[in-house]
C-alpha positions as CSV (number, residue, x, y, z in Angstrom):
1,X,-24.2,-14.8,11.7
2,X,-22.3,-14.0,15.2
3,X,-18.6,-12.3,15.6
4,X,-16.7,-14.0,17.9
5,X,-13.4,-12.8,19.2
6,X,-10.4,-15.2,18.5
7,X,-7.2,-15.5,19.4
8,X,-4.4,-14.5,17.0
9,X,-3.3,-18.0,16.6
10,X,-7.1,-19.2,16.0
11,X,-7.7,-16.2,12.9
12,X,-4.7,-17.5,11.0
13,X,-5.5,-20.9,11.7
14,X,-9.1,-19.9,10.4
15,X,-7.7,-18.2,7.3
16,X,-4.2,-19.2,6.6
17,X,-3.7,-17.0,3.3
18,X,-3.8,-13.4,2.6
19,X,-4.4,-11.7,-0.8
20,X,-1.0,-9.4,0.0
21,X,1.7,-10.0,3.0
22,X,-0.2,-6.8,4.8
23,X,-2.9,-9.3,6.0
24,X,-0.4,-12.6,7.3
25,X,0.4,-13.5,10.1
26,X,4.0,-12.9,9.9
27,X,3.4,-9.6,8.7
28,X,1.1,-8.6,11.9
29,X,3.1,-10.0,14.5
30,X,6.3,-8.2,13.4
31,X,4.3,-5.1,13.5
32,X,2.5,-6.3,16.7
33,X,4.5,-4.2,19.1
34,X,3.0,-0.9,16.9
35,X,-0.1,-1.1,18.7
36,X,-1.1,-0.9,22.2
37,X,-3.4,-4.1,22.0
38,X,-4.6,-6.2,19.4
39,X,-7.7,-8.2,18.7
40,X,-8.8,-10.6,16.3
41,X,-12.5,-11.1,15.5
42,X,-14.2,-13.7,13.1
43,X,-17.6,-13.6,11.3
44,X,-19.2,-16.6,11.6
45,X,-22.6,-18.7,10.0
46,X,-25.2,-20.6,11.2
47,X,-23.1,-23.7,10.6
48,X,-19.9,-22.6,12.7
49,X,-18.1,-21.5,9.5
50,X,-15.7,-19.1,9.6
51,X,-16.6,-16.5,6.9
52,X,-14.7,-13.6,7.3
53,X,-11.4,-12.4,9.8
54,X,-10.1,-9.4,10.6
55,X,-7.3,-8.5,13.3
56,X,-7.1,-5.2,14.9
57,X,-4.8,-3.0,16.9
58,X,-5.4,-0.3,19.3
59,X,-3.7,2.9,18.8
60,X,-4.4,6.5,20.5
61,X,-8.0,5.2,21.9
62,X,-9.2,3.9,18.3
63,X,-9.2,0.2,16.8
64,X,-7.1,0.7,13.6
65,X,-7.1,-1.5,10.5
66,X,-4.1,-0.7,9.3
67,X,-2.3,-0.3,12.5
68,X,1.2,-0.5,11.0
69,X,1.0,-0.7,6.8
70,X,0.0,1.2,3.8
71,X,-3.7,-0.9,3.9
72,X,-5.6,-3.2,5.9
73,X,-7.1,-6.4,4.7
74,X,-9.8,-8.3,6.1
75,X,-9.2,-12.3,5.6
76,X,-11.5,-15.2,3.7
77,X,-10.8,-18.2,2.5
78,X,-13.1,-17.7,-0.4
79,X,-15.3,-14.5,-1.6
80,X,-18.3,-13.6,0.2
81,X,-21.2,-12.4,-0.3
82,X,-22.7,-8.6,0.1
83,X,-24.7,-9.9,3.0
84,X,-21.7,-11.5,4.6
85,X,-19.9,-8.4,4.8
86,X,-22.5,-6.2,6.0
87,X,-23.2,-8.9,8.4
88,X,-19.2,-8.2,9.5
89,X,-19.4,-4.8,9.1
90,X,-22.7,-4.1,11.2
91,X,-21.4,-6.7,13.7
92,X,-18.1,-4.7,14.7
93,X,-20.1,-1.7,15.3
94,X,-22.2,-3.3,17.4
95,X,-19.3,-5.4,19.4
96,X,-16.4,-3.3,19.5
97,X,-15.9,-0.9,22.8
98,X,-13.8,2.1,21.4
99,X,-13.9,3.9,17.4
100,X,-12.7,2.1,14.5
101,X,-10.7,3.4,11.3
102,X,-10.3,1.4,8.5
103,X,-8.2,1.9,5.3
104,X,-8.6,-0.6,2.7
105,X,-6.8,-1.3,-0.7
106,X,-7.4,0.5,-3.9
107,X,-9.8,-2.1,-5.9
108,X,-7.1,-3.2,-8.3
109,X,-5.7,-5.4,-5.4
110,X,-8.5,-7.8,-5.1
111,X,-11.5,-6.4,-7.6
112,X,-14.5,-8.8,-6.2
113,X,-13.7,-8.3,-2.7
114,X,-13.3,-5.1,-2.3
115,X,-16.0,-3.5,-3.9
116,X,-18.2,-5.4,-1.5
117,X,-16.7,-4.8,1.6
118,X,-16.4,-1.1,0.9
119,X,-20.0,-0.8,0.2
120,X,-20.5,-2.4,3.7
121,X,-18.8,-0.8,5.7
122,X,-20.2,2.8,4.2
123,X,-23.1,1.3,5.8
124,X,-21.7,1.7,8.8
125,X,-19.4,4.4,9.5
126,X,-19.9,7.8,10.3
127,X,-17.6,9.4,7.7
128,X,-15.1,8.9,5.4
129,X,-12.6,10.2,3.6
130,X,-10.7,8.9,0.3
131,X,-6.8,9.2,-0.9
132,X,-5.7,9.5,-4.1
133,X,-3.7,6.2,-5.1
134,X,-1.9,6.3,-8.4
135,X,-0.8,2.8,-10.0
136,X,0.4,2.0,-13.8
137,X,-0.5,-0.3,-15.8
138,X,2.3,-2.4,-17.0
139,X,0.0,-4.3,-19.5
140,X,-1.6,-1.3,-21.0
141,X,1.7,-0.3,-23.0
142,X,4.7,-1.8,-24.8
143,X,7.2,0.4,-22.9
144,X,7.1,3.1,-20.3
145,X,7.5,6.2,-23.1
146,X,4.6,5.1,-24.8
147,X,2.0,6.4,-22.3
148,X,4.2,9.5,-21.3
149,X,2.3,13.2,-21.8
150,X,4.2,15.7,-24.0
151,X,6.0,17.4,-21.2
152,X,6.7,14.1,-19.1
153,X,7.9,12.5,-22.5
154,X,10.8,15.7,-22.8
155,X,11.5,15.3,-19.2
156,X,12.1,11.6,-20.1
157,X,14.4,12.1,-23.3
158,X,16.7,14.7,-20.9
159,X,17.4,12.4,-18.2
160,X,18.3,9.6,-21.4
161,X,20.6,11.7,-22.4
162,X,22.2,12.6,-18.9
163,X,24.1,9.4,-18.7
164,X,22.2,8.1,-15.7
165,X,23.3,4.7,-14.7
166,X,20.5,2.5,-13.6
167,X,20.8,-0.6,-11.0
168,X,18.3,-2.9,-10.1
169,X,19.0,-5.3,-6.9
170,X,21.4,-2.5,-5.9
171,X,22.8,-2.1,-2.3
172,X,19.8,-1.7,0.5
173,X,21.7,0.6,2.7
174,X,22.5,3.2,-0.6
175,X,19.6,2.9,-1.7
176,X,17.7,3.9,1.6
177,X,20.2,6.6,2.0
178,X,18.8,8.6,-0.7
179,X,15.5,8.0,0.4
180,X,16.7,9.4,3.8
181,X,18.1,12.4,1.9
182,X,14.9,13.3,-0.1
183,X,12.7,13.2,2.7
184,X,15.2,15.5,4.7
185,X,15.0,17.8,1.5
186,X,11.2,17.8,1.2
187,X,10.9,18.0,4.9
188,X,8.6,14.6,4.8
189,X,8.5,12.0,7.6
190,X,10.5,9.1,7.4
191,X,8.3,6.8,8.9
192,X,10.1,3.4,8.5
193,X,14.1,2.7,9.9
194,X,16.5,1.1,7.7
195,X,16.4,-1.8,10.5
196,X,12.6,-1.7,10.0
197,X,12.8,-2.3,5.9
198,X,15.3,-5.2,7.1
199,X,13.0,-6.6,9.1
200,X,10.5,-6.7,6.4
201,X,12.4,-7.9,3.8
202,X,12.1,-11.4,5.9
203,X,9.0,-11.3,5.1
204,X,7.9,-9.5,2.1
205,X,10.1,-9.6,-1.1
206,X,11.5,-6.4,-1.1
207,X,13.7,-4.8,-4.3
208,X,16.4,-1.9,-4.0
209,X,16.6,0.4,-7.1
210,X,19.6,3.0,-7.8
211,X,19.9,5.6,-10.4
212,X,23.5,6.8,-10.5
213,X,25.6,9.9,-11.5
214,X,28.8,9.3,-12.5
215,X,29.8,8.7,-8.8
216,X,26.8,10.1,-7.1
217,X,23.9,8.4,-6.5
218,X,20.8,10.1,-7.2
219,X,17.5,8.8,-7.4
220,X,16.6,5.1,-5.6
221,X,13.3,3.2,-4.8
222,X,12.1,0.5,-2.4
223,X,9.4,-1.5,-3.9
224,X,7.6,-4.2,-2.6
225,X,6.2,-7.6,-4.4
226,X,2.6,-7.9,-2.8
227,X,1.8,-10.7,-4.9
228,X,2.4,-12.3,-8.1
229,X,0.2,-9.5,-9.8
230,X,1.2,-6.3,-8.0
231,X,4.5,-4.6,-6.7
232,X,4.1,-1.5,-4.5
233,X,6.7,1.4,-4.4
234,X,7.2,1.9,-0.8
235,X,9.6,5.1,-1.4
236,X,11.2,6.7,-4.1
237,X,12.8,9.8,-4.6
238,X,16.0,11.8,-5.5
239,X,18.5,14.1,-3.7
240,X,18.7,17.6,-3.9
241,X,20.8,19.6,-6.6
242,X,20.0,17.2,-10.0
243,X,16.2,18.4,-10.7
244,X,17.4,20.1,-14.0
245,X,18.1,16.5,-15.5
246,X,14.9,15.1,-14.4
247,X,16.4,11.6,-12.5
248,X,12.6,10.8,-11.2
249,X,11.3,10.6,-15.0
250,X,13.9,8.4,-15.4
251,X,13.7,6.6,-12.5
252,X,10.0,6.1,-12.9
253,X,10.5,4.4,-16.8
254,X,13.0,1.9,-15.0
255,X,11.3,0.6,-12.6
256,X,8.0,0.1,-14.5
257,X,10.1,-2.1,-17.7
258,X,11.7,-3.9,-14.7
259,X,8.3,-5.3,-13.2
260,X,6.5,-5.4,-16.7
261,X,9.3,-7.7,-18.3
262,X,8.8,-9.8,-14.6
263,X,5.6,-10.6,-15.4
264,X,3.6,-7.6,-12.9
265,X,0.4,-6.4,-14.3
266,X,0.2,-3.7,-12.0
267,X,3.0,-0.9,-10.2
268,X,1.5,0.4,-7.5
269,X,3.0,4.0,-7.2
270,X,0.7,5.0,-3.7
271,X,-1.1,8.1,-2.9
272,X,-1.1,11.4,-3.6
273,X,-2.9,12.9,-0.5
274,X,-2.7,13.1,3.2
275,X,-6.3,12.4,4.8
276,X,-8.4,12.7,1.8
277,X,-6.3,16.3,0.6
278,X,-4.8,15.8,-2.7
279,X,-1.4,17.3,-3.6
280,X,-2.7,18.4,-6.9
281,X,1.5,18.6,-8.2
282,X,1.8,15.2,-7.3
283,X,-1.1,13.9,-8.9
284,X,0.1,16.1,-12.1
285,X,3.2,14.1,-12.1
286,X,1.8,10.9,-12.0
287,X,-1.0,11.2,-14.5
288,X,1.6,12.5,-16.9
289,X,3.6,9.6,-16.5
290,X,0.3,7.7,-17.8
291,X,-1.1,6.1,-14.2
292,X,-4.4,5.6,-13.2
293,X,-6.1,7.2,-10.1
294,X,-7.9,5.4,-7.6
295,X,-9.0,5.5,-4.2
296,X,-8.4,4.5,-0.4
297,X,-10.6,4.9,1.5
298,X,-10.7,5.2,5.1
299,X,-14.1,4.4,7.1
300,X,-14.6,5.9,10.4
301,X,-17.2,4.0,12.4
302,X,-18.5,4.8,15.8
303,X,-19.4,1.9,17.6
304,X,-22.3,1.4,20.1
305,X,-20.6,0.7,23.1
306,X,-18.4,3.4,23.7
């Protein structure tokens, strides 16, 4: 096997498809500008065939995979082998010239795959460190109450009986509003600009949920549609002042009917943890809402030529 650094326009050309928008080329090279530098790399057999891609960026003195999204993906045209990606794995270390961090997907995203190349790459890298990534499974039940816990389930029946009005496909620029509100509340970064989400949305599908108030709106989420299998909430939350009538509960049941009568197997709800450090509340919530945890991880791997 030998890694040979491509161009960006070689990789895709090499590997066309991605399993989710994160790992396309029109997803990278809107996000290009995030990252000091970037560099594309493919793994490659004795035959000349390409086997496996990846495309880095430089941020802060460290090759990052992510460098602008909530995982990275490393490109095939079909699966490989253990060997393979230990063979890519090994290979980076051994080639690249400054640290790299690497985030991939919890499992659910691409369950042959993944397994494998995290099992390579712990091969490699000097540490590592896990978040906690909730998702729920639309499958599993016939409606959203069905897997709610006892005190989820009450919080549930009190925002019914509010009189909350729910839209799906509602207005981008309310619904981001709110979410600009709740993180001002919580005092949470905002990472992405309503210009930003626009910008995506040429790219990735991208759906706008409300919950209303009478007049006041209340409770939204921006969710991604990765792929046929698996929409991703990007950010969800409420505003300030409505707690007592639980709109998130509510909020929560909505959006996961919405993407189980579109066909989605899996919501992707995203992690409860900064850096491997659960927030245990969070993860409360979201277990009583009937999710499954996983887990991110991140790989940090000193490389050799430093």
């Amino acid at each position: 096997m030998e890694l040979r650094e491509l161009t960006v326009e070689e990789l895709y050309r090499e590997f066309p498809e991605s399993v989710t928008p994160y790992g396309s080329n029109a997803f990278s090279m809107l996000n290009a500008g995030k990252a000091d530098r970037i560099a594309a790399f493919s793994l490659f057999d004795v035959k000349g065939k390409a086997r496996l891609g990846i495309l880095l960026g430089m941020r802060e003195g460290v090759w990052r995979l992510p460098f602008s999204a909530p995982f990275g993906e490393i490109l095939y045209r079909r699966p490989q082998t253990l060997d393979t990606c230990i063979g890519l794995a090994s290979s980076l270390a051994a080639r690249l010239d400054s640290p790299l961090s690497l985030t991939l997907a919890a499992d659910f995203y691409d369950p042959v795959m993944l397994p494998r190349l995290k099992g390579a790459f712990a091969t490699v890298a000097r540490s590592v460190y896990s978040d906690y990534n909730y998702s729920y499974p639309l499958t599993r039940y016939g409606d959203f109450s069905a897997g709610l816990g006892g005190n989820a389930r009450n919080h549930y029946n009190r925002a019914l009986r509010a009189g909350f009005t729910y839209t799906p496909g509602a207005d981008p620029q309310r619904v981001y509003e709110v979410i600009r509100r709740n993180r001002a509340w919580r005092g949470y970064p905002l990472a992405m600009s309503y210009a930003d989400l626009s910008a995506t949305a040429e790219i990735v599908p991208v759906d706008w949920h409300l919950l209303t108030l009478g007049e006041c709106d209340v409770a939204a989420a921006v969710v991604y549609r990765l792929n046929e299998r698996v929409a991703q909430v990007i950010y969800w939350g409420d505003v300030d002042g409505y707690g007592a009538v639980r709109p998130m509960n509510l909020l929560a049941g909505k959006v996961a009917d919405y993407y189980r009568r579109a066909g989605f197997t899996t919501l992707d709800i995203g992690p409860s943890s900064s850096r491997g450090v659960p927030d245990c509340g969070l993860c409360t919530f979201k277990e009583s809402l009937g999710c499954d945890l996983s887990f991110k991880p991140t790989y940090i791997v000193d490389t050799r030529n430093e």
